[in-house]
C-alpha positions in Angstrom: 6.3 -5.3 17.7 7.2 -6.4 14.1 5.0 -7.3 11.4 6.1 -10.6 11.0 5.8 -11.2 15.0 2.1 -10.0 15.0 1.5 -12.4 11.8 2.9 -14.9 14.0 0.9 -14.0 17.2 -2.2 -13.4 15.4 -2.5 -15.6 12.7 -5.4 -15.6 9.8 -7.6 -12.7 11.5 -7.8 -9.1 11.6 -5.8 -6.9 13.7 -6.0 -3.1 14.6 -2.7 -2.0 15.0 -1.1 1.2 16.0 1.9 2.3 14.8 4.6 3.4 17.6 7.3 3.9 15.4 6.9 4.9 11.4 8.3 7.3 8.9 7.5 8.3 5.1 10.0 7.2 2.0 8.5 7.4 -1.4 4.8 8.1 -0.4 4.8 5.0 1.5 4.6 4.9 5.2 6.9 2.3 6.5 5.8 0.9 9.8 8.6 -0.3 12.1 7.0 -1.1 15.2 3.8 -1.4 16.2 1.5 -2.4 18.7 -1.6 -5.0 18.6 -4.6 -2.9 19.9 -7.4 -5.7 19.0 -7.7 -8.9 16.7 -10.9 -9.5 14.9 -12.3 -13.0 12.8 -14.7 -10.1 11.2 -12.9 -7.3 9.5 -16.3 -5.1 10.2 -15.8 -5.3 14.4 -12.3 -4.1 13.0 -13.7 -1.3 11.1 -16.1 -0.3 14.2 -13.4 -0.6 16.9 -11.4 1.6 14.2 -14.3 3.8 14.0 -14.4 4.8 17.9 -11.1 4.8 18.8 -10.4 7.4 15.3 -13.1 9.7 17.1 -11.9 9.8 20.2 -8.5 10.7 19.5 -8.1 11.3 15.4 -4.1 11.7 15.9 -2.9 7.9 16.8 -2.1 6.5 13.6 -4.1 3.2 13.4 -4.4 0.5 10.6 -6.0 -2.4 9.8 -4.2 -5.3 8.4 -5.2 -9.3 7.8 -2.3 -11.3 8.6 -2.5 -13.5 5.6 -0.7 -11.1 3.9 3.1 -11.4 4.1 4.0 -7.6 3.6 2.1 -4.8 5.2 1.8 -1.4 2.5 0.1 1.6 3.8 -0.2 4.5 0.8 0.1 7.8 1.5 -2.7 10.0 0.0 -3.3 14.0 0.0 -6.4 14.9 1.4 -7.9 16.2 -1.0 -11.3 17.6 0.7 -13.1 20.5 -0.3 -13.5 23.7 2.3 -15.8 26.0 3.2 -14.7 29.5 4.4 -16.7 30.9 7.2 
C-alpha cells in the first residue's frame, strides 16, 4: 500500500504501519510500500501496540505515522548506545 492510499483509507488518526518494501538514499529511509497493521484516534495505543509487537519480533520495521501529514520522513540515526564487555 502507498502512503497516499493509507492517508486516504485512514484518514485523521494514527496508523502502525510496516514497511514491506523500503530502501536508504541520503540517510533517509524511503518507504514504498507498506502495510496498515492497526489505526489508532490515540497515538499512545499506537505507541503500546508498537511496544509489543517491537518485542516480540525487534526485526519488522514498524512506524508510526498521523495521516494529516501529507509526506511521510523517517531519519535514519546511528545507534549510538554505549557497551559493556563481558
Amino acid at each position: 500500500m502507498k502512503w497516499h492510499d493509507v492517508r486516504k483509507q485512514y484518514a485523521d488518526t494514527w496508523v502502525l504501519v510496516e514497511a514491506l518494501k523500503a530502501n536508504s538514499i541520503d540517510n533517509k529511509r524511503v518507504i514504498q510500500d507498506m502495510a496498515v497493521i492497526s489505526n489508532h484516534i490515540d497515538s499512545t495505543d499506537a505507541w503500546k501496540e508498537y511496544k509489543s509487537l517491537h518485542l516480540s519480533n525487534p526485526l519488522r520495521e514498524l512506524y508510526i505515522f498521523h495521516t494529516s501529514n501529507e509526506e511521510i520522513e523517517v531519519i535514519e540515526q546511528r545507534f549510538m548506545g554505549v557497551g559493556r564487555k563481558i
